[in-house]
PyMOL Python script that loads the backbone (N, CA, C, O; Angstrom):
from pymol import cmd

cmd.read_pdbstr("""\
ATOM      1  N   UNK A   1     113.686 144.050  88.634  1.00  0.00           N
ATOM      2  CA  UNK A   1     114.321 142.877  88.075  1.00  0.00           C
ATOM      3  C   UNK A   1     114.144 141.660  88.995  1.00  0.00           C
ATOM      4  O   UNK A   1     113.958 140.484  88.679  1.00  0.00           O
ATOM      5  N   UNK A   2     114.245 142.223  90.210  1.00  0.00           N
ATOM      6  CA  UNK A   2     113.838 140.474  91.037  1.00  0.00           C
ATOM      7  C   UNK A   2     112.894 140.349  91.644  1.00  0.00           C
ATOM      8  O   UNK A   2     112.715 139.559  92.571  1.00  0.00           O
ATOM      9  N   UNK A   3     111.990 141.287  91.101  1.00  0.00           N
ATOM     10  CA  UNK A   3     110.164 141.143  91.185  1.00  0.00           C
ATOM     11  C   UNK A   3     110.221 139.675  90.306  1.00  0.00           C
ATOM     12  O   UNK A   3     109.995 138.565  90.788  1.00  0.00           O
ATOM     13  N   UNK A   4     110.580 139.970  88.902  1.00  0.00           N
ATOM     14  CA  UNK A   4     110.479 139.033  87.592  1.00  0.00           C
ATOM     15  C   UNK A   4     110.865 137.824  87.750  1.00  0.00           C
ATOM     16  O   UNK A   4     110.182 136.868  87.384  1.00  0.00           O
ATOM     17  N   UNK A   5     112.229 137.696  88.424  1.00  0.00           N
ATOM     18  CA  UNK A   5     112.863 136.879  88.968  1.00  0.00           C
ATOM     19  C   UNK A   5     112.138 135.966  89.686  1.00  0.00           C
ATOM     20  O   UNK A   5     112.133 134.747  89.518  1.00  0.00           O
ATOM     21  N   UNK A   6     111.549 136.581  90.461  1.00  0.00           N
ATOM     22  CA  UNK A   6     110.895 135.804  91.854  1.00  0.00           C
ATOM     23  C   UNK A   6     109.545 135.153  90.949  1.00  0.00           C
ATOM     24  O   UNK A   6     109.350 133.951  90.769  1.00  0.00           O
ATOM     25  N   UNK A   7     108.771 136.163  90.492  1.00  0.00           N
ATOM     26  CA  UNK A   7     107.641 135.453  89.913  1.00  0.00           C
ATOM     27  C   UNK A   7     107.484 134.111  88.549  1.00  0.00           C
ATOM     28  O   UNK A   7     106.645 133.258  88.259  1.00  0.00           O
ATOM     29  N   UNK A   8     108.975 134.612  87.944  1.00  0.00           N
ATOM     30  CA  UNK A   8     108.939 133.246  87.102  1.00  0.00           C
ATOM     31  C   UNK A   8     109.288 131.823  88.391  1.00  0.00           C
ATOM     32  O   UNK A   8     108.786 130.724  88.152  1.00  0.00           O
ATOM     33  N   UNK A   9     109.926 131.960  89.339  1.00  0.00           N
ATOM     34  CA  UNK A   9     110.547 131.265  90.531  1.00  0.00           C
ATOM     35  C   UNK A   9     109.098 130.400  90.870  1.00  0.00           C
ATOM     36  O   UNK A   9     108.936 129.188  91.014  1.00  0.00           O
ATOM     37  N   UNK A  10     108.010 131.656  90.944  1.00  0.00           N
ATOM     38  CA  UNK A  10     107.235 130.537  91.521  1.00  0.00           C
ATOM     39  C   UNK A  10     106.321 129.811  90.610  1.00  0.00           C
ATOM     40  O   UNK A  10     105.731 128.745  90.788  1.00  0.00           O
ATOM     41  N   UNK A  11     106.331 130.713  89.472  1.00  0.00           N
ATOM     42  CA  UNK A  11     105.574 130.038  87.979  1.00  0.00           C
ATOM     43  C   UNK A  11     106.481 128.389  88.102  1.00  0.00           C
ATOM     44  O   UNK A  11     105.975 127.270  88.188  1.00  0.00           O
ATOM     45  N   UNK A  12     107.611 128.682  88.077  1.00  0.00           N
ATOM     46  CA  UNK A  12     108.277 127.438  88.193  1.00  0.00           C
ATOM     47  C   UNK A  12     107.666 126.524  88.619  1.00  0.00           C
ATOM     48  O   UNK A  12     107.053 125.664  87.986  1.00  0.00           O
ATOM     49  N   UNK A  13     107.849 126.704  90.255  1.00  0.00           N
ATOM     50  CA  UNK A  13     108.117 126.256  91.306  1.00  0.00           C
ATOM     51  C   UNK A  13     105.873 125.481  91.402  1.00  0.00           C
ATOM     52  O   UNK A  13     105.598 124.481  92.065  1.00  0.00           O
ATOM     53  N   UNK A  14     104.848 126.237  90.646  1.00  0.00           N
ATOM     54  CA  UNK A  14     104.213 125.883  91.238  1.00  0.00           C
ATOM     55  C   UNK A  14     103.418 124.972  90.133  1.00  0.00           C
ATOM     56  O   UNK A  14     102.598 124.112  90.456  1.00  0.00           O
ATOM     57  N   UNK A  15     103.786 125.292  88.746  1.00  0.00           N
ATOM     58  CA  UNK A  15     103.241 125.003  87.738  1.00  0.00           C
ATOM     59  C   UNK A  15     102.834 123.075  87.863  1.00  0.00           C
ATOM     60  O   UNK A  15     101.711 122.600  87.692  1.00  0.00           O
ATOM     61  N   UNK A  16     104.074 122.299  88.189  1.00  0.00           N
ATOM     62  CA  UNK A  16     103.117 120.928  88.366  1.00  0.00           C
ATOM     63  C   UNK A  16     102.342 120.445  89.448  1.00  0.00           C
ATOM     64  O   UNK A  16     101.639 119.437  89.381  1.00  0.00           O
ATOM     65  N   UNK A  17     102.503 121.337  90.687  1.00  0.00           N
ATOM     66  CA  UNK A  17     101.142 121.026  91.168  1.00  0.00           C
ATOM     67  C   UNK A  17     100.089 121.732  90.693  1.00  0.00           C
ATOM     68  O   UNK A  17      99.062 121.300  91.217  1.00  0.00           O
ATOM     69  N   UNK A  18      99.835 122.774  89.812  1.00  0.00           N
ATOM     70  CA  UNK A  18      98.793 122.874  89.465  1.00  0.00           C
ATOM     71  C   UNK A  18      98.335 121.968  88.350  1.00  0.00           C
ATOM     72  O   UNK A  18      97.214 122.197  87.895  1.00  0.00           O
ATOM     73  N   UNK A  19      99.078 120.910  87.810  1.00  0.00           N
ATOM     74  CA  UNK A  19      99.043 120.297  86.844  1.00  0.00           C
ATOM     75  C   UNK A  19      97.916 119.033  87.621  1.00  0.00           C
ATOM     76  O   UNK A  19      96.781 118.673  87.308  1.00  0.00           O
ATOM     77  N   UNK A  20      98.803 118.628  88.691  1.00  0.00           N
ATOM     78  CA  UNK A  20      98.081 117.733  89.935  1.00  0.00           C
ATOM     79  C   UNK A  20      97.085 118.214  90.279  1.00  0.00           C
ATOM     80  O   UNK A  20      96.217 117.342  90.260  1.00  0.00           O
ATOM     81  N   UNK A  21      96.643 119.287  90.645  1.00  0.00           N
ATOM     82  CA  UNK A  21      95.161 119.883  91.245  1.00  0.00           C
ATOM     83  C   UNK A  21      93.885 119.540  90.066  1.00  0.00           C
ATOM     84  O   UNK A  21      92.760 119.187  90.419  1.00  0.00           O
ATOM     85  N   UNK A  22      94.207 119.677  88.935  1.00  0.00           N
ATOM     86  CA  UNK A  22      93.299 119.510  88.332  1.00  0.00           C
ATOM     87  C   UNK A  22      93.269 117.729  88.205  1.00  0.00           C
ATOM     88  O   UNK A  22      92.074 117.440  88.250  1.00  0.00           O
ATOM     89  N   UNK A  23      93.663 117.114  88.138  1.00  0.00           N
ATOM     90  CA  UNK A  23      93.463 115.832  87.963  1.00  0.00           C
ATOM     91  C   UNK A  23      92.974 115.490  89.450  1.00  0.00           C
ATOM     92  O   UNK A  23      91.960 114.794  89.387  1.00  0.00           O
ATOM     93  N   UNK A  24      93.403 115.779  90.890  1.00  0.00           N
ATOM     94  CA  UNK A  24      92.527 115.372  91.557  1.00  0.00           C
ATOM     95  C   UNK A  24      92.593 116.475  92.793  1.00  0.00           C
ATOM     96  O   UNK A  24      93.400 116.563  93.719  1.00  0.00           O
ATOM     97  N   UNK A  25      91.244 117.417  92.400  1.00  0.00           N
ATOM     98  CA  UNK A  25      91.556 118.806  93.930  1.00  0.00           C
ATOM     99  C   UNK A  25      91.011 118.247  94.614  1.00  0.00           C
ATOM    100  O   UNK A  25      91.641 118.664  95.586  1.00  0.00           O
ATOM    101  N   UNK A  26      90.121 117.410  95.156  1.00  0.00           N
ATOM    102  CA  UNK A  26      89.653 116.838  96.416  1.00  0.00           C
ATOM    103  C   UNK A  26      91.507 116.929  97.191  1.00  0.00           C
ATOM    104  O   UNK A  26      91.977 117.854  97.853  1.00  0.00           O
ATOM    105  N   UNK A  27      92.033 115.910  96.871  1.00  0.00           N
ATOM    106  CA  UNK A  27      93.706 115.652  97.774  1.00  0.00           C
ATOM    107  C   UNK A  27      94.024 116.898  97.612  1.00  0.00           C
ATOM    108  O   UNK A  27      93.891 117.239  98.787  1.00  0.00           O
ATOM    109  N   UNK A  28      94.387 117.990  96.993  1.00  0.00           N
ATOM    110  CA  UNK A  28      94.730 118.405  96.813  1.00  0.00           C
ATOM    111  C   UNK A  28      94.200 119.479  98.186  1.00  0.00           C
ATOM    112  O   UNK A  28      94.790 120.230  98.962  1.00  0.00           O
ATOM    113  N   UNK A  29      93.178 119.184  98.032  1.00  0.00           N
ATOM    114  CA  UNK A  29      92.556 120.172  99.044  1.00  0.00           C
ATOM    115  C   UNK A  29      92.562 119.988 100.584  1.00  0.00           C
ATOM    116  O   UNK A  29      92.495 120.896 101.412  1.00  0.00           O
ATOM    117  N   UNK A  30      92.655 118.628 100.831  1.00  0.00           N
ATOM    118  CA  UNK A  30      92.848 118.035 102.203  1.00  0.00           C
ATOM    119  C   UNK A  30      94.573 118.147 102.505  1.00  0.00           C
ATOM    120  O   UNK A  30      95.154 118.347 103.571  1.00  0.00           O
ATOM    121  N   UNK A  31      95.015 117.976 101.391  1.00  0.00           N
ATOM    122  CA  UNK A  31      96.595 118.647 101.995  1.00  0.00           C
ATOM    123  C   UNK A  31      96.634 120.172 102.232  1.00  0.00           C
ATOM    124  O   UNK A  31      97.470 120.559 103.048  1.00  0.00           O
ATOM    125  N   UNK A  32      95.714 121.250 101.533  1.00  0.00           N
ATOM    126  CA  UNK A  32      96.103 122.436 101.910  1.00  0.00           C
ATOM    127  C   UNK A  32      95.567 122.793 103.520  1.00  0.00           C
ATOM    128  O   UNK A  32      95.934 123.636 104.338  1.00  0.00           O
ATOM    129  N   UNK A  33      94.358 121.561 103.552  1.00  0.00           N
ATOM    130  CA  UNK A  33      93.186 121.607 105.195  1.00  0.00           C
ATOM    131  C   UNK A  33      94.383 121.488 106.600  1.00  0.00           C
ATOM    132  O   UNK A  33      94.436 121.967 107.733  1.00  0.00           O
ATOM    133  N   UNK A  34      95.165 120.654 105.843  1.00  0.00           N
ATOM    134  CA  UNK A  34      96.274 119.599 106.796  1.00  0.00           C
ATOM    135  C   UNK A  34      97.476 121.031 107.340  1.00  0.00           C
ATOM    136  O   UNK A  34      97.798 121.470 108.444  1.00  0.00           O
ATOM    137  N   UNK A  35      97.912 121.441 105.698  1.00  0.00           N
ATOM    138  CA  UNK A  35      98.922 122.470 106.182  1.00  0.00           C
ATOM    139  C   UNK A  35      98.420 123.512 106.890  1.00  0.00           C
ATOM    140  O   UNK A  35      99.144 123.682 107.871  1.00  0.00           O
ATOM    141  N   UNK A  36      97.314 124.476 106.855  1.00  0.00           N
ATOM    142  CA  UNK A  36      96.786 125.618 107.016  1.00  0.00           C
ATOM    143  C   UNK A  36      96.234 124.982 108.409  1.00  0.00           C
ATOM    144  O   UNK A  36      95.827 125.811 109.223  1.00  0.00           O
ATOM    145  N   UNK A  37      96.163 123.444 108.826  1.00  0.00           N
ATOM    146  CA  UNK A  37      95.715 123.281 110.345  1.00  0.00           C
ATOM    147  C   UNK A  37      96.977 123.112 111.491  1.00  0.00           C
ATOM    148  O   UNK A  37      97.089 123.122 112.716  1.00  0.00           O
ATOM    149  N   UNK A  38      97.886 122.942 110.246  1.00  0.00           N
ATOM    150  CA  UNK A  38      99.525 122.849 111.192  1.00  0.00           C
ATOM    151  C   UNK A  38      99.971 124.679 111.776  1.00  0.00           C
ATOM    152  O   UNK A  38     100.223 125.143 112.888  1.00  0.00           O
ATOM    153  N   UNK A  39      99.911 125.155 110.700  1.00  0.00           N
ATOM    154  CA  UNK A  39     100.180 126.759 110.926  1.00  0.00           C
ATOM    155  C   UNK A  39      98.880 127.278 112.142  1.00  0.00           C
ATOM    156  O   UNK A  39      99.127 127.665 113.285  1.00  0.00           O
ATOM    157  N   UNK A  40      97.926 127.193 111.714  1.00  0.00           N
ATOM    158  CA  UNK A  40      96.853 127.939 112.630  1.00  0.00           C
ATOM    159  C   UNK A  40      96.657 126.855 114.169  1.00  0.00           C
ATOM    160  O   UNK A  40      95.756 127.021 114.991  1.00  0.00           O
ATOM    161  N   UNK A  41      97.544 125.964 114.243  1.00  0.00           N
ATOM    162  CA  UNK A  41      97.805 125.278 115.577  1.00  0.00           C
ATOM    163  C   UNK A  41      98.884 125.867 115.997  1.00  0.00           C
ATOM    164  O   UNK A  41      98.670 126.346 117.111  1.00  0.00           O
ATOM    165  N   UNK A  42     100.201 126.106 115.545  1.00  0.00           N
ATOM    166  CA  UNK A  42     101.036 126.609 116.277  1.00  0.00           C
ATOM    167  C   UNK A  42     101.266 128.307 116.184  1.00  0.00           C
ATOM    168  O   UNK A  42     102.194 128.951 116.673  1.00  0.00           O
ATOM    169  N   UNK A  43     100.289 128.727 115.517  1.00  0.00           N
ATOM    170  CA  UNK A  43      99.645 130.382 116.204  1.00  0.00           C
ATOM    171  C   UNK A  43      98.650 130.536 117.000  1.00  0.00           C
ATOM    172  O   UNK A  43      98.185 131.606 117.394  1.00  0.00           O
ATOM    173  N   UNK A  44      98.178 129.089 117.341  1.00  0.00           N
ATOM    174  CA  UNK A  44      97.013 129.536 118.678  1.00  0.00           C
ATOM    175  C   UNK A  44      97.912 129.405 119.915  1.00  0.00           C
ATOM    176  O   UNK A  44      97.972 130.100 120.930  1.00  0.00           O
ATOM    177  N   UNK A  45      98.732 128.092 119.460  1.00  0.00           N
ATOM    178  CA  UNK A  45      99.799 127.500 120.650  1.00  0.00           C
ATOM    179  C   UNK A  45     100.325 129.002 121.319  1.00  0.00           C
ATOM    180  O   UNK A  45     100.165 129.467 122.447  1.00  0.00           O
ATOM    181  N   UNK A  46     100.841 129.400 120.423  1.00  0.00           N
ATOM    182  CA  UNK A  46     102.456 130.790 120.528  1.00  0.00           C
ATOM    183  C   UNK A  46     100.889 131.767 121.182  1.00  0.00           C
ATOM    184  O   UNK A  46     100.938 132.285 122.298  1.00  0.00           O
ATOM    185  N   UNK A  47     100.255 131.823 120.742  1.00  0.00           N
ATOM    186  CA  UNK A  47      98.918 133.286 120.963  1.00  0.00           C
ATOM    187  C   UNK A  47      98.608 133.175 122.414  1.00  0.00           C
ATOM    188  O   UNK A  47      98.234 134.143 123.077  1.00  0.00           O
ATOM    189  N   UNK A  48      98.795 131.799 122.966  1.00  0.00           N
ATOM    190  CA  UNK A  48      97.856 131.811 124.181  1.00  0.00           C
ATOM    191  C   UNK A  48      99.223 130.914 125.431  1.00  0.00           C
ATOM    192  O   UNK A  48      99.041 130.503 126.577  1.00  0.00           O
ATOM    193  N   UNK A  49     100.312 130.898 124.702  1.00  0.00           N
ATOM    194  CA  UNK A  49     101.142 130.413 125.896  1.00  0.00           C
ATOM    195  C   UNK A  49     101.811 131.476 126.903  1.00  0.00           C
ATOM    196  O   UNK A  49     101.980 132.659 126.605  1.00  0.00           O
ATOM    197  N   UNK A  50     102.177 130.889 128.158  1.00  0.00           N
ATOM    198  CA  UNK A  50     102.173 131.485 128.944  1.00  0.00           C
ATOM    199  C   UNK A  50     103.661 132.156 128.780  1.00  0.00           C
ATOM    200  O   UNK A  50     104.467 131.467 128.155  1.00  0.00           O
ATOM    201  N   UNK A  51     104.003 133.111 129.149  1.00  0.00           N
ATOM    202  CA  UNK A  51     105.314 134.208 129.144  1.00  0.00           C
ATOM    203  C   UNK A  51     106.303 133.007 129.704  1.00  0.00           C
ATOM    204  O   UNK A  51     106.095 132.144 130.557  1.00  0.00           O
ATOM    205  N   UNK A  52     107.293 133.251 129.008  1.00  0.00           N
ATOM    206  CA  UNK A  52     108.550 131.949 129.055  1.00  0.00           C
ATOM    207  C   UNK A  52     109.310 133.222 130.507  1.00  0.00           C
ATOM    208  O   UNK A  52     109.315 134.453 130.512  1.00  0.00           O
ATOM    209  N   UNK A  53     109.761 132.392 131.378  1.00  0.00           N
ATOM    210  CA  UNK A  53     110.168 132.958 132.842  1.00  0.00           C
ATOM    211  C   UNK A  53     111.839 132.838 132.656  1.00  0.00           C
ATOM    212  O   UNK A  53     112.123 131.939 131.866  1.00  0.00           O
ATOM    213  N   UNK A  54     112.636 133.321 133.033  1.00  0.00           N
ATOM    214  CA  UNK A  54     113.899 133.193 132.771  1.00  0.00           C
ATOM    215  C   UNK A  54     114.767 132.769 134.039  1.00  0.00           C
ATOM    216  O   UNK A  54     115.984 132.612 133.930  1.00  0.00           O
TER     217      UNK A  54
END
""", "prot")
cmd.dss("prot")
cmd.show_as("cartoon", "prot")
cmd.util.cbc("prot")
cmd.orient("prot")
């Protein structure tokens, strides 16, 4: 039941930006470049910093 739940949630949740992607995926695509470069910066950050000393 909150499999169903969840998946109408994101049918919701995602349906007008897909409405937006088709009218213009270029932006569409440089915002996903932007987010996916924010995340994979602060997992190289956390991957390679040095042991926090107490």
């Amino acid at each position: 039941m909150q499999v169903t739940a969840g998946l109408f949630l994101i049918d919701f949740l995602v349906r007008p930006f897909a409405k937006i992607y088709q009218k213009m995926p270029f932006m569409i695509f440089l915002i996903m470049i932007v987010l996916y470069g924010i995340v994979g910066y602060i997992v190289w950050k956390s991957a390679f910093k040095p042991e926090e000393q107490y």
